[in-house]
Residue frames as a rotation matrix with the C-alpha (Angstrom) as fourth column:
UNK 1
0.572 0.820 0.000 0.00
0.820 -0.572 0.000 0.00
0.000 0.000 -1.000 0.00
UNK 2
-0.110 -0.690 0.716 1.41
0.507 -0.658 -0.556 3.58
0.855 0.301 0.422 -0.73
UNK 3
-0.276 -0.257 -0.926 3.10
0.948 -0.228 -0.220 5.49
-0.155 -0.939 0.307 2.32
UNK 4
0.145 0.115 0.983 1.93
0.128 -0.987 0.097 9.32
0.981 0.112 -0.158 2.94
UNK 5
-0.721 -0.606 0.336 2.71
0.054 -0.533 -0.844 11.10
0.690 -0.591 0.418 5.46
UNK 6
-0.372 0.758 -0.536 0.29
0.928 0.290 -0.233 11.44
-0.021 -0.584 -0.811 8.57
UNK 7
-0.191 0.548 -0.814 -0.32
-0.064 -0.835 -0.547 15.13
-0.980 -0.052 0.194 8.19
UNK 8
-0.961 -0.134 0.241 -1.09
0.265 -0.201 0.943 14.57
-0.078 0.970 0.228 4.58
UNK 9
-0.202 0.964 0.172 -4.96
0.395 -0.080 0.915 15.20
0.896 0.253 -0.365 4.97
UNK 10
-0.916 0.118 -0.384 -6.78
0.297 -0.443 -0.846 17.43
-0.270 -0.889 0.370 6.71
UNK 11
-0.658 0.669 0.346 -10.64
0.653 0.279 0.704 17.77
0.374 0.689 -0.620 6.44
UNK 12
-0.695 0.646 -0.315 -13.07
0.037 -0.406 -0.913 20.70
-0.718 -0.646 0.259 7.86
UNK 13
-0.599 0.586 0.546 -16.61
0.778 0.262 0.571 21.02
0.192 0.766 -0.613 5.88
UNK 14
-0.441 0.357 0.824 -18.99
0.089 -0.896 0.435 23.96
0.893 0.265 0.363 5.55
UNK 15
0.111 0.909 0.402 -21.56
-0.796 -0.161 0.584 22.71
0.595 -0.385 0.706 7.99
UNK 16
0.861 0.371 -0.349 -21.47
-0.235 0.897 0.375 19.10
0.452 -0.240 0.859 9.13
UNK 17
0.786 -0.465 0.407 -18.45
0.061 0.713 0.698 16.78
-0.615 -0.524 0.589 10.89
UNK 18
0.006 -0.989 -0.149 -15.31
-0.734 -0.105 0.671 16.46
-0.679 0.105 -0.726 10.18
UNK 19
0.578 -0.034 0.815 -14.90
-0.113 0.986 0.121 13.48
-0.808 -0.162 0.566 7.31
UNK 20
-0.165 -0.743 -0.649 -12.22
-0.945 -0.070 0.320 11.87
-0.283 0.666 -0.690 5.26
UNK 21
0.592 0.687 -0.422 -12.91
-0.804 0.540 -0.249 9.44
0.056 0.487 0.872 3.04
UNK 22
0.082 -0.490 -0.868 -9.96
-0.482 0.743 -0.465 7.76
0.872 0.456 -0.175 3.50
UNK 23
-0.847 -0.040 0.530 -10.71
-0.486 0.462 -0.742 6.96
-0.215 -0.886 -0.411 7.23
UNK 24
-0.721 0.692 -0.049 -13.59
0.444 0.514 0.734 5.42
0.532 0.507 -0.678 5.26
UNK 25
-0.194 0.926 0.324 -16.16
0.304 -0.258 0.917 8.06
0.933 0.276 -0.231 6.68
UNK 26
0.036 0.060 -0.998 -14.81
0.910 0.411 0.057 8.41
0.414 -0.910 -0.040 10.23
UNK 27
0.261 0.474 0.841 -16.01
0.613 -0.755 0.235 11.07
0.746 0.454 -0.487 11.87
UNK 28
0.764 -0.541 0.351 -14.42
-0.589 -0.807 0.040 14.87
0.262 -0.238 -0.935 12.80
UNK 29
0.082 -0.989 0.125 -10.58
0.285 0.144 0.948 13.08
-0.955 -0.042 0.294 12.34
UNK 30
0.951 -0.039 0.306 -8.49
0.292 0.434 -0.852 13.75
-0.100 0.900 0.424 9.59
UNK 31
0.643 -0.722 -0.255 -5.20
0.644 0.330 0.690 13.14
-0.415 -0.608 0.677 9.17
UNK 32
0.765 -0.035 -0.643 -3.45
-0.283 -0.915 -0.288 16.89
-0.578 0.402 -0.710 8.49
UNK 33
-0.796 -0.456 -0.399 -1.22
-0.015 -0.644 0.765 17.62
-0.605 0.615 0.505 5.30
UNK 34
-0.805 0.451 0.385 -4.78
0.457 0.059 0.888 18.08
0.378 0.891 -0.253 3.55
UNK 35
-0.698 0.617 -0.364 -7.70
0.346 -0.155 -0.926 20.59
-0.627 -0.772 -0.105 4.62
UNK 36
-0.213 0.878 -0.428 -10.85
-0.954 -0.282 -0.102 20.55
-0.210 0.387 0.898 3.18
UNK 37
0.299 0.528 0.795 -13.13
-0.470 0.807 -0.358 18.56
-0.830 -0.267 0.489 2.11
UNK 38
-0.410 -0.869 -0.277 -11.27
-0.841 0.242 0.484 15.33
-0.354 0.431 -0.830 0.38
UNK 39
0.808 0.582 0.093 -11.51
-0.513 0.773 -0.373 12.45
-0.289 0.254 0.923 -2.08
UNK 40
-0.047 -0.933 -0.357 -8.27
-0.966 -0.048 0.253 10.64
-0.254 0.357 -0.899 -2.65
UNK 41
0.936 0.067 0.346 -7.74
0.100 0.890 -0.445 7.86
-0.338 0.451 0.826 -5.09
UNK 42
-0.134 -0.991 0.002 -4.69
-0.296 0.041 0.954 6.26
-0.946 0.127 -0.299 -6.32
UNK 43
0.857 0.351 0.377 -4.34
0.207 0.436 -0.876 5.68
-0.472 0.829 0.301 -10.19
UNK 44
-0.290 -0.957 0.008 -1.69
0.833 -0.248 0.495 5.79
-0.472 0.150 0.869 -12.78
UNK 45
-0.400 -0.403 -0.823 -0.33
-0.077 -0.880 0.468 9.27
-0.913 0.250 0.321 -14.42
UNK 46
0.328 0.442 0.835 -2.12
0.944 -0.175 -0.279 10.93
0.023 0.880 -0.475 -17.69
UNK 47
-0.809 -0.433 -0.397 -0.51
0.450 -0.891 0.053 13.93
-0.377 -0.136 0.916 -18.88
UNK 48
0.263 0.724 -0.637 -1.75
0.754 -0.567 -0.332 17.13
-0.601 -0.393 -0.695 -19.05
UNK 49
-0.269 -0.889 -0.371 -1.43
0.952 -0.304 0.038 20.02
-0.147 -0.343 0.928 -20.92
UNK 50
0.699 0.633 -0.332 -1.73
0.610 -0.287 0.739 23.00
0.372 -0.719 -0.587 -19.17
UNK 51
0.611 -0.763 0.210 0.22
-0.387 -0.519 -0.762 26.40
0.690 0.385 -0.613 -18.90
UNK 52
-0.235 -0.633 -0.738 3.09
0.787 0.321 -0.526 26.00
0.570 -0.704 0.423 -15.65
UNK 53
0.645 0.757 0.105 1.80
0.488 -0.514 0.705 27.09
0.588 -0.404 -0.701 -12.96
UNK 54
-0.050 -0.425 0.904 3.02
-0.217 -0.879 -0.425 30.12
0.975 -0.217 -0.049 -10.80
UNK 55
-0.629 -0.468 -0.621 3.40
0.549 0.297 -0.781 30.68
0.550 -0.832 0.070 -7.35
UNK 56
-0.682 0.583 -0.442 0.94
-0.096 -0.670 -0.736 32.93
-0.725 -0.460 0.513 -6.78
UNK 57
-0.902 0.395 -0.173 -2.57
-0.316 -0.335 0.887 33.13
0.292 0.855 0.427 -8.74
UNK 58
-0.478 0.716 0.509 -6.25
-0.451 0.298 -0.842 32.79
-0.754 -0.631 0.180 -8.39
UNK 59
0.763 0.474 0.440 -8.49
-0.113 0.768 -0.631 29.78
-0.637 0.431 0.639 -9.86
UNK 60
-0.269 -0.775 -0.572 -5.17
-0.896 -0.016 0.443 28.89
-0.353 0.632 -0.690 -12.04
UNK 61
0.891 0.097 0.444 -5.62
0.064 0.940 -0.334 25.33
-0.449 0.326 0.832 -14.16
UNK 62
0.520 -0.760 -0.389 -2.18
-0.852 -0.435 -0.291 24.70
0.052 0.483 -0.874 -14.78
UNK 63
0.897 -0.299 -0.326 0.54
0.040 0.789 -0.613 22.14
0.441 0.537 0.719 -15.12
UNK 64
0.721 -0.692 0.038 3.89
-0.614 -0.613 0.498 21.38
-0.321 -0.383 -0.866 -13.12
UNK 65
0.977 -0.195 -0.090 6.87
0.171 0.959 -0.226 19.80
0.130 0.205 0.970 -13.98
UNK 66
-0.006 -0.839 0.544 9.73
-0.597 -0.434 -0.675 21.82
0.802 -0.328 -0.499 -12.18
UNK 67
-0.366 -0.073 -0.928 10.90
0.905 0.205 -0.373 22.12
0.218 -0.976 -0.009 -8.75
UNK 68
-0.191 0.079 0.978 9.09
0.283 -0.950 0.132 25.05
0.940 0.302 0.159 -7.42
UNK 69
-0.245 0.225 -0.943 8.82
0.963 -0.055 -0.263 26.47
-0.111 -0.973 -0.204 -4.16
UNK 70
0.347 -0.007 0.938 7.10
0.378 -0.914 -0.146 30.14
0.859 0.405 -0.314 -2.93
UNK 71
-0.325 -0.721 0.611 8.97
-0.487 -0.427 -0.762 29.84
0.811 -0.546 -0.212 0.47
UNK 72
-0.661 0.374 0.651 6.22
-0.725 -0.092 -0.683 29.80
-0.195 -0.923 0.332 2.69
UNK 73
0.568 0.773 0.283 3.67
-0.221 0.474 -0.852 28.44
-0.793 0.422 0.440 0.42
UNK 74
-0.506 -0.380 0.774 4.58
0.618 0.467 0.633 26.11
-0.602 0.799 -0.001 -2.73
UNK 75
-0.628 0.560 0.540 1.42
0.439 -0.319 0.840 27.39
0.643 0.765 -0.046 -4.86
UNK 76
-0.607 0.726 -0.323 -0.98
0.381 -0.091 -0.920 29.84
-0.697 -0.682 -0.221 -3.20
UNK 77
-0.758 0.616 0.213 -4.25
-0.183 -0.514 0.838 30.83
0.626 0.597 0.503 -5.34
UNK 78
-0.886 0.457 0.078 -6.74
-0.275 -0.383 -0.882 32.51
-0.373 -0.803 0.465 -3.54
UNK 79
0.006 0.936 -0.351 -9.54
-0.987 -0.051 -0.154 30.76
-0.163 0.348 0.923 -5.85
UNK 80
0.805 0.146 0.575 -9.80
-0.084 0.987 -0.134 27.02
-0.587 0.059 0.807 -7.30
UNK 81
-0.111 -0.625 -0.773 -7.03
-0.942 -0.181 0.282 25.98
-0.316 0.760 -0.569 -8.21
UNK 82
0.933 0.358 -0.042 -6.39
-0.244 0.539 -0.806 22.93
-0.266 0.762 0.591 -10.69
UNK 83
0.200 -0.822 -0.533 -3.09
-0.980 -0.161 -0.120 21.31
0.013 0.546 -0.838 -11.05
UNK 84
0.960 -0.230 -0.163 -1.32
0.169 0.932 -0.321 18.21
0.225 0.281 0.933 -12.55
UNK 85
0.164 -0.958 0.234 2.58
-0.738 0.038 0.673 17.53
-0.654 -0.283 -0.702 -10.71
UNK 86
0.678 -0.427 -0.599 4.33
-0.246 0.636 -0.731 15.32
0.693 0.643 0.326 -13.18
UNK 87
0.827 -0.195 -0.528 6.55
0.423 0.834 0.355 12.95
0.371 -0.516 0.772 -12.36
UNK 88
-0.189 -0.881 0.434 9.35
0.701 -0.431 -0.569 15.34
0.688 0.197 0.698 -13.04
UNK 89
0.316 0.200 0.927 7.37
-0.265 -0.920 0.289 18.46
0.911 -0.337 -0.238 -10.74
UNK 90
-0.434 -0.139 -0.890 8.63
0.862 0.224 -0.455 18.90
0.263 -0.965 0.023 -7.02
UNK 91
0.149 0.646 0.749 5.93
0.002 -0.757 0.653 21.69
0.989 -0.095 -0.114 -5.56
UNK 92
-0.202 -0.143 -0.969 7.18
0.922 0.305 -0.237 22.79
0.330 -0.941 0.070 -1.93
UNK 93
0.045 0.323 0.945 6.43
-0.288 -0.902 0.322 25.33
0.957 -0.286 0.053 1.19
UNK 94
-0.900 -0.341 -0.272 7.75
0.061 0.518 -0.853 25.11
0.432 -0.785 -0.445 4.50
UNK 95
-0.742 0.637 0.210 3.84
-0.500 -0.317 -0.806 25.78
-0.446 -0.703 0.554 5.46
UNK 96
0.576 0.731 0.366 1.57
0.051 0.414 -0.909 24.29
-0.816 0.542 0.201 3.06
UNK 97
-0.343 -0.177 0.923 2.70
0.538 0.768 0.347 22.88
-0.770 0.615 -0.169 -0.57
UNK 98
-0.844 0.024 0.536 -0.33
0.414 -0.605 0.680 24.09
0.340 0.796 0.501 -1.55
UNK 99
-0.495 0.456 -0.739 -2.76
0.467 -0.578 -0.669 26.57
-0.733 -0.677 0.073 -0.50
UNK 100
-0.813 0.515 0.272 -5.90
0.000 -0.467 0.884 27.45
0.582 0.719 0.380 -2.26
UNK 101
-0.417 0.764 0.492 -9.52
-0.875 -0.190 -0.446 27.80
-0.247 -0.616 0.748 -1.22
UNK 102
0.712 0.265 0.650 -10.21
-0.146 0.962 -0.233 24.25
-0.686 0.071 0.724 -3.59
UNK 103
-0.428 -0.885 -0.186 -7.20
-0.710 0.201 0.675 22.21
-0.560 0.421 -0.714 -4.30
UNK 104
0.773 0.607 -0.184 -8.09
-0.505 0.414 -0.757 20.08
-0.383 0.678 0.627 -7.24
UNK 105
0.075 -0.997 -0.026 -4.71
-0.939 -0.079 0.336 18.21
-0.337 -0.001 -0.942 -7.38
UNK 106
0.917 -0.119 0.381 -3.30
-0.076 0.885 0.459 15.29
-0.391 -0.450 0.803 -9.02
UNK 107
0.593 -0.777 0.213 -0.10
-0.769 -0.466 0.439 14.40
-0.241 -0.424 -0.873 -8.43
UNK 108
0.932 -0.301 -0.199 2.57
0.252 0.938 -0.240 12.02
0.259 0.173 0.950 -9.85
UNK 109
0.177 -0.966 0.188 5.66
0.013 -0.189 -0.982 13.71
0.984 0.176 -0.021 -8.69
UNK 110
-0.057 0.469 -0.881 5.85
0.922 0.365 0.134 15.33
0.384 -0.805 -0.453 -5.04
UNK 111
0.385 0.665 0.640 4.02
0.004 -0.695 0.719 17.69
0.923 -0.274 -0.271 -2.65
UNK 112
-0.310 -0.591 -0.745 6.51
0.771 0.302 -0.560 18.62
0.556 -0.748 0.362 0.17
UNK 113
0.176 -0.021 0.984 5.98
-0.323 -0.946 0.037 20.63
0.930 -0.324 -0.173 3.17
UNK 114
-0.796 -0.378 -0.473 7.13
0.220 0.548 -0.807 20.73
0.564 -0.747 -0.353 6.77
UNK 115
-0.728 0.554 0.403 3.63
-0.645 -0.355 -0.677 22.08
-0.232 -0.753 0.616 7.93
UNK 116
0.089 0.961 0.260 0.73
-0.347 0.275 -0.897 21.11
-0.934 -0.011 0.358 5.85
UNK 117
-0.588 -0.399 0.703 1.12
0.626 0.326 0.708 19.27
-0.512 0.857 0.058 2.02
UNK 118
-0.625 0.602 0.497 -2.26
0.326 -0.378 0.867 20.31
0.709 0.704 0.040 0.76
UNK 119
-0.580 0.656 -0.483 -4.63
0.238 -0.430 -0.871 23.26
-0.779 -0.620 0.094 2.72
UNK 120
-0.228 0.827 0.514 -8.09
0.758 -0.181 0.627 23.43
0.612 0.532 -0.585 1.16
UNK 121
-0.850 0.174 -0.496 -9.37
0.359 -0.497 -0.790 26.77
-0.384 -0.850 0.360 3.08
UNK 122
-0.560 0.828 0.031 -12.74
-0.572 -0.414 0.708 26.94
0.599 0.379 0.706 1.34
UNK 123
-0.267 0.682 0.680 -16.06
-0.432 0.547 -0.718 24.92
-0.862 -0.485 0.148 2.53
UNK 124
0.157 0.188 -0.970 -15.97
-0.986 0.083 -0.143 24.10
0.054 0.979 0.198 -1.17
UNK 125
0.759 -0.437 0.484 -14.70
-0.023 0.724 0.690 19.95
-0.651 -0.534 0.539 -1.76
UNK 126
-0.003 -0.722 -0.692 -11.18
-0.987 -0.109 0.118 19.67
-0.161 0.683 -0.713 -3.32
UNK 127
0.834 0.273 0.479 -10.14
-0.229 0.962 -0.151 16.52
-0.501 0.016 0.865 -4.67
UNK 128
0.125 -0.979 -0.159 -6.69
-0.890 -0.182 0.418 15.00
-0.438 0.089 -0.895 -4.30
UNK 129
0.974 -0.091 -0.207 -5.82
-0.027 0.862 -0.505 11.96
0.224 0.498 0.838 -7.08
UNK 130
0.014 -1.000 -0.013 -1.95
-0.925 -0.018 0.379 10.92
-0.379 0.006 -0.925 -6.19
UNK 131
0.772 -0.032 -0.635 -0.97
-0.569 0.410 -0.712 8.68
0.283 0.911 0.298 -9.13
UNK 132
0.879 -0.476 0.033 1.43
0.441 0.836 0.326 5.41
-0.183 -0.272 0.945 -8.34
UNK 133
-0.144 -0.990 -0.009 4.86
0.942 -0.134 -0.307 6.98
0.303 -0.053 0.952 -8.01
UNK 134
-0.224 -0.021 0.974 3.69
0.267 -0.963 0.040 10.15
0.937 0.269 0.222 -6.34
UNK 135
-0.022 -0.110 -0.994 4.32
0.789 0.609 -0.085 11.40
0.614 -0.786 0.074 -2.82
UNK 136
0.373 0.578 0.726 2.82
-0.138 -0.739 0.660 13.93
0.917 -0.347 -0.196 -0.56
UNK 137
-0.539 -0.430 -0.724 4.40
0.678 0.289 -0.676 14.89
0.500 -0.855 0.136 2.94
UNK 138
0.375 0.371 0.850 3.65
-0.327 -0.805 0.496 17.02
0.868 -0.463 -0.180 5.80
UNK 139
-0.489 -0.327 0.809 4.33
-0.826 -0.126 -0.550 16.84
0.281 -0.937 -0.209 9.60
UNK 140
-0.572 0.472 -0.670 2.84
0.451 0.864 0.224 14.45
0.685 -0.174 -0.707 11.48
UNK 141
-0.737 0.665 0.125 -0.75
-0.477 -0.379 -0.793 15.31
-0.480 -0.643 0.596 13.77
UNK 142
-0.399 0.895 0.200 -4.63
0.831 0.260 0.492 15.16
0.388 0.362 -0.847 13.32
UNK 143
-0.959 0.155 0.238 -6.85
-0.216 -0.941 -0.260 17.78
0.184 -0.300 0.936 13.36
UNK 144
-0.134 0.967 -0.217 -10.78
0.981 0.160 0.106 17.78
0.137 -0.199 -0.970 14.81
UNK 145
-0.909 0.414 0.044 -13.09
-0.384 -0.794 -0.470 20.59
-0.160 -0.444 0.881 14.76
UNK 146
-0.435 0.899 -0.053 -16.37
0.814 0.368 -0.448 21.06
-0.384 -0.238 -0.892 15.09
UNK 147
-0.842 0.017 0.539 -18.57
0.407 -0.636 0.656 23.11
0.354 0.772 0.529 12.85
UNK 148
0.321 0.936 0.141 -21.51
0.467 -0.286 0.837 23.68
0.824 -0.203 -0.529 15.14
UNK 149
-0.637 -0.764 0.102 -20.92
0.303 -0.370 -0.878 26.50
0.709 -0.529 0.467 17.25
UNK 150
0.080 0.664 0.744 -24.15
-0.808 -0.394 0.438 26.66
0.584 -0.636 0.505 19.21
UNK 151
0.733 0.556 0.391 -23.23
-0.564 0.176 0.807 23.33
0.380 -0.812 0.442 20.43
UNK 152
0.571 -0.764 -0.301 -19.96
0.809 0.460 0.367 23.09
-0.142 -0.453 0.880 20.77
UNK 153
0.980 -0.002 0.198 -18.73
-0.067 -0.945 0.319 26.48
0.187 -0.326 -0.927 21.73
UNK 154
0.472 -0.842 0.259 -15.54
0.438 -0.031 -0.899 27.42
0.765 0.538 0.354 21.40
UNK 155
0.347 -0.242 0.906 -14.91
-0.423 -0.903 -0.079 27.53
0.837 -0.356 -0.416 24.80
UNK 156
-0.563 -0.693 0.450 -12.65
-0.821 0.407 -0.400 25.97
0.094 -0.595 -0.798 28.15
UNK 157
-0.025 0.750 0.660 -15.91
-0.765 0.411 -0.496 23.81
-0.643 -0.518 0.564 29.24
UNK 158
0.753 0.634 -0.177 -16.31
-0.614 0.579 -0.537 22.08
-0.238 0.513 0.825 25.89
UNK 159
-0.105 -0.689 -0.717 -12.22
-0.498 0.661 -0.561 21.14
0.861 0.298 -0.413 25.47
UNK 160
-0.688 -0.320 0.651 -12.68
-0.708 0.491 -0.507 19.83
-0.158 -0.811 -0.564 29.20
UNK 161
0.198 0.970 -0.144 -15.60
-0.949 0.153 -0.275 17.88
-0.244 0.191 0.951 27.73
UNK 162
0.852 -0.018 -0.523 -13.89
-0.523 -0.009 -0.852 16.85
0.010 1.000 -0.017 25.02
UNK 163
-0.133 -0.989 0.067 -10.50
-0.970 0.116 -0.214 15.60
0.204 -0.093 -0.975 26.63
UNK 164
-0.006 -0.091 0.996 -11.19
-0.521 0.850 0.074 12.55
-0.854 -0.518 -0.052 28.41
UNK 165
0.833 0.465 0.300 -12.69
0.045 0.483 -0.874 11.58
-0.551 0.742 0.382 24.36
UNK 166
0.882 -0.309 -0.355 -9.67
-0.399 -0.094 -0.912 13.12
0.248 0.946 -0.207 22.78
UNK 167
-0.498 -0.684 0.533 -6.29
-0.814 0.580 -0.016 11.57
-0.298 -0.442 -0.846 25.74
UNK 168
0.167 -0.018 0.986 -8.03
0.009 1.000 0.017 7.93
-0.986 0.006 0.167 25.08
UNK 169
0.981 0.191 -0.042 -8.02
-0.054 0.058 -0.997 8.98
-0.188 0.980 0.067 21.03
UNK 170
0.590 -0.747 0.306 -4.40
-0.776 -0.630 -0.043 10.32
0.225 -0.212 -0.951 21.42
UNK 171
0.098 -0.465 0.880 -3.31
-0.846 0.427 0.320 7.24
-0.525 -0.776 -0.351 23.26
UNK 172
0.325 0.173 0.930 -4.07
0.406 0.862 -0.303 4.69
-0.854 0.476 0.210 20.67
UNK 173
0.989 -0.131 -0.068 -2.78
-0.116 -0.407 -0.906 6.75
0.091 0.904 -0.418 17.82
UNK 174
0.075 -0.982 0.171 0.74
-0.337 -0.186 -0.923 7.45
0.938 0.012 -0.345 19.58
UNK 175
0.262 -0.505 -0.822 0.75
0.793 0.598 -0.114 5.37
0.550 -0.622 0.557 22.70
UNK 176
0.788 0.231 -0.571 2.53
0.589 -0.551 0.591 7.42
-0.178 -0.802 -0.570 25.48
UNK 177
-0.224 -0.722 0.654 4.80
0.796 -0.523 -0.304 9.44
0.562 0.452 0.692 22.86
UNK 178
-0.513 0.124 -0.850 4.58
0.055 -0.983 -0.176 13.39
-0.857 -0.136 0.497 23.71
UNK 179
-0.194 0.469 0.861 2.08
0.981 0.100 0.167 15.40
-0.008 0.877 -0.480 21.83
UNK 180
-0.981 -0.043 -0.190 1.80
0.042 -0.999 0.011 18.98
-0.190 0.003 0.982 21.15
UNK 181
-0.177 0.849 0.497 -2.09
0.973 0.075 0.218 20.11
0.148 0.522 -0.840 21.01
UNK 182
-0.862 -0.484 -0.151 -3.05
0.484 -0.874 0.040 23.55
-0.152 -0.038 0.988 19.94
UNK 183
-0.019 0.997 0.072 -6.35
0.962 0.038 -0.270 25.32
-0.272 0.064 -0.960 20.18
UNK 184
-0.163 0.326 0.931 -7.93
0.184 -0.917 0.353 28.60
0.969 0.229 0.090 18.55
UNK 185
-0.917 -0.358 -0.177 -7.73
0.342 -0.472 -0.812 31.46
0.207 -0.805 0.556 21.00
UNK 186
-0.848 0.496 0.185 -10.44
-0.428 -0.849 0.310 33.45
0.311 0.183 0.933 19.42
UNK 187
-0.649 0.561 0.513 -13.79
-0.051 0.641 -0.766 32.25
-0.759 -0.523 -0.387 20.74
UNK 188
0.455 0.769 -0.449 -15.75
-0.691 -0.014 -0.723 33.26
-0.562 0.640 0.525 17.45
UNK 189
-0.688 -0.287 -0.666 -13.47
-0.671 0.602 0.434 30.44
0.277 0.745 -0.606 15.83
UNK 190
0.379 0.615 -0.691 -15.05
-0.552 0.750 0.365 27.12
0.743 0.243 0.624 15.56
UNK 191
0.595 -0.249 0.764 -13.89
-0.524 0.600 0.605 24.40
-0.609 -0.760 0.226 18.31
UNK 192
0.641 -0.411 -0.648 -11.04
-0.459 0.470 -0.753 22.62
0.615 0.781 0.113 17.05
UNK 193
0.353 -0.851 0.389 -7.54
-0.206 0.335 0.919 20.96
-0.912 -0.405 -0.057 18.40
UNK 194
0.777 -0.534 -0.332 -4.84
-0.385 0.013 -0.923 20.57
0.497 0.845 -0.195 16.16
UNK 195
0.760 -0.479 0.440 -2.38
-0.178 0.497 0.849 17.69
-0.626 -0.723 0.292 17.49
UNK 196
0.382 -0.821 -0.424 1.40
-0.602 0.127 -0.788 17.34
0.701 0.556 -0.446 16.04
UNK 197
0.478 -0.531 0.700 3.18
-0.691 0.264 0.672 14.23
-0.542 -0.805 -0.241 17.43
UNK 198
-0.075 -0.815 0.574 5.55
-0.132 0.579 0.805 11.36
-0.988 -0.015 -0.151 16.46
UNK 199
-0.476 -0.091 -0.875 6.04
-0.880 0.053 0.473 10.75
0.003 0.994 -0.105 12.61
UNK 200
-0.603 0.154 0.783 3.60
-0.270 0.884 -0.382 8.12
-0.751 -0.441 -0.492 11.01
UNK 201
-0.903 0.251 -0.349 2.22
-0.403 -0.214 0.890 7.04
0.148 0.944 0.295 7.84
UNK 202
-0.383 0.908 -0.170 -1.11
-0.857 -0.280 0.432 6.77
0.345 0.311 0.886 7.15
UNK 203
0.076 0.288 -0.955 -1.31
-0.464 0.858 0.222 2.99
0.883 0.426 0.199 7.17
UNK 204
-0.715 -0.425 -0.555 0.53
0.523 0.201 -0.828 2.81
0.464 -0.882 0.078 10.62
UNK 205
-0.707 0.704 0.068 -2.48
-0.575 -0.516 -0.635 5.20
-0.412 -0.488 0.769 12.14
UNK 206
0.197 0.814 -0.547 -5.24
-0.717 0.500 0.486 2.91
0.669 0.296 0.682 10.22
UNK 207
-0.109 -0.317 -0.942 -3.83
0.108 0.939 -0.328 0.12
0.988 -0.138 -0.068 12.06
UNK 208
-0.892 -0.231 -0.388 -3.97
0.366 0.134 -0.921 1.12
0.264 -0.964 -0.035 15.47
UNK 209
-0.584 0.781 0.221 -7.07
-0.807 -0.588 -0.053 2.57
0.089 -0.210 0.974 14.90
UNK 210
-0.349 0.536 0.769 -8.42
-0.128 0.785 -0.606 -1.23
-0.928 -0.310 -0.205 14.27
């Protein structure tokens, strides 16, 4: 089975639960270097062609087949973007790969980042296709929010709810590694946590999950 990274997917939706299709529907996890809402299939490579895409742009449909990086961000486009990595493309950003509002991505080359690979930040769904020789990183974590803020408030009471559900979740993912967990300050955000702990590939978190 192909290895990704454990932050390679992150999911938040408009309205409803948290879900990623590749936890086969399990609900408000998903494992971050992907946010938004996600479909990911594995298949082989069809070229594209499609201008080369920039580092910066909005709703771009484009083609890579460099190494590019825009520092922070590989590709940011503030609209939908659309791209095909070839085998030859290397698309990096020590924060996010790539960063759009819907990533529409498939990928036969690779999608590096030390934060996030792919950040959907719309409520739109993106849809990542990584093609048999093609390899998406990120950090390693999971993120959970919650999208209903009338009942799960975005405040101390509900993470003290919420712990006992998320230290037994925590424990079976990484055992008694160390974990870093980080929460919106702002109360008008949504409820979330955002854990970062030991390195771990997808397949190695399916497994302990059962």
């Amino acid at each position: 089975m192909k290895s990704i990274d454990s932050k390679y997917i992150v999911r938040r939706s408009g309205r409803g639960s948290i879900r990623a299709r590749l936890l086969n529907g399990a609900s408000s996890l998903a494992l971050p270097a992907f946010v938004g809402a996600l479909a990911l299939t594995l298949s082989w490579p069809a070229p594209e062609a499609w201008a080369q895409c920039a580092t910066t742009g909005t709703d771009q449909t484009c083609t890579n087949s460099v190494a590019i990086t825009g520092g922070t961000i590989g590709i940011s486009d503030t609209g939908t973007l659309t791209v095909t990595n070839t085998a030859t493309g290397t698309i990096s950003g020590t924060s996010f790969g790539i960063d759009a509002v819907i990533a529409n991505v498939t990928n036969s080359g690779a999608i590096q980042s030390t934060g996030t690979g792919i950040h959907g930040s719309g409520t739109g769904t993106s849809n990542v296709t990584n093609n048999v020789g093609g390899v998406i990183t990120g950090g390693a974590g999971a993120a959970i929010f919650a999208n209903d803020r009338l009942r799960a408030p975005n405040e101390p009471a509900t993470y003290e709810a919420f712990q006992p559900a998320l230290d037994g979740l925590l424990h079976t993912l990484y055992g008694d590694a160390k974990c870093t967990i980080a929460k919106p300050s702002d109360t008008r955000s949504r409820f979330g946590v955002t854990v970062t702990g030991p390195a771990a590939t997808v397949d190695q978190l399916l497994a302990r999950l059962g």
